[in-house]
N, C-alpha and C positions, 0 to 999 in steps of 0.2 A: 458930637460927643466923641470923645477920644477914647480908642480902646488901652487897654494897659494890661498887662502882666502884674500879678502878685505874687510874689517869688516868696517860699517861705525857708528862715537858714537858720539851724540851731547853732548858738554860741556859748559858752560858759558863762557862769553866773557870774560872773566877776566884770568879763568884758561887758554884759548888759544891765550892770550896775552901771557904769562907767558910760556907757552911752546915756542913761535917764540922766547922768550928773554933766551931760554935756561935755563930756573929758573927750570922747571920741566921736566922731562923724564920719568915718570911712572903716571898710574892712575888707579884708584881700582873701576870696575866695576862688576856688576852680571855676573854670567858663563853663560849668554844666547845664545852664538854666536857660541862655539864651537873654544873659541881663542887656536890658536898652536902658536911655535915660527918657525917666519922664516913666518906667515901670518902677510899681510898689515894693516893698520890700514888709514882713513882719519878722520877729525875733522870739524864736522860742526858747529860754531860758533850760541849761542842763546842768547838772552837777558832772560830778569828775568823773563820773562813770556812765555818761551822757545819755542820763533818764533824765527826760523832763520834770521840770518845776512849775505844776500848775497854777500855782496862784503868785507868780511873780508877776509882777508889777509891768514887764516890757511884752507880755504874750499878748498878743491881738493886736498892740497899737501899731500903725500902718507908717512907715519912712517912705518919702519920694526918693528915689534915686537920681542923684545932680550930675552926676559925671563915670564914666567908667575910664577907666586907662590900663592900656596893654602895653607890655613890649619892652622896652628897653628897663634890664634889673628884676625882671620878673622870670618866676620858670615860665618854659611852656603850658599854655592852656589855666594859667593865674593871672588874674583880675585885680584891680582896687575899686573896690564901688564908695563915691562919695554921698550922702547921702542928707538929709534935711527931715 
């Protein structure tokens, strides 16, 4: 059994529209969490004033994370997590 990490990252209602419609599959956050590949990812859904949106559609469902990339074009301590 593999252990894994489930990282949870709130994003705007917009960008996680856009991920259910399949438009987006990566997103570039700070290295705060200690993301691996092969750890969970969920998406809490905010409006503009980043209070949560309870009954949006992308809260609880679980993404694999496929790949991370650091380093060249990015600030310090920012990520791109790709994701499935």
């Amino acid at each position: 059994m593999t252990n894994t990490n489930i990282h949870i990252i709130r994003i705007p209602e917009g960008y996680a529209d856009n991920i259910l419609d399949n438009q987006y599959r990566c997103i570039g956050v700070y290295n705060d969490k200690d993301y691996n590949i092969g750890d969970n990812i969920q998406f809490e859904a905010v409006n503009n004033l980043t209070i949560a949106i309870p009954d949006h559609t992308i809260n609880g469902r679980t993404f694999q994370i496929e790949y991370v990339y650091s380093g060249f074009g990015l600030k310090d301590n920012c990520i791109i997590l790709g994701f499935k």
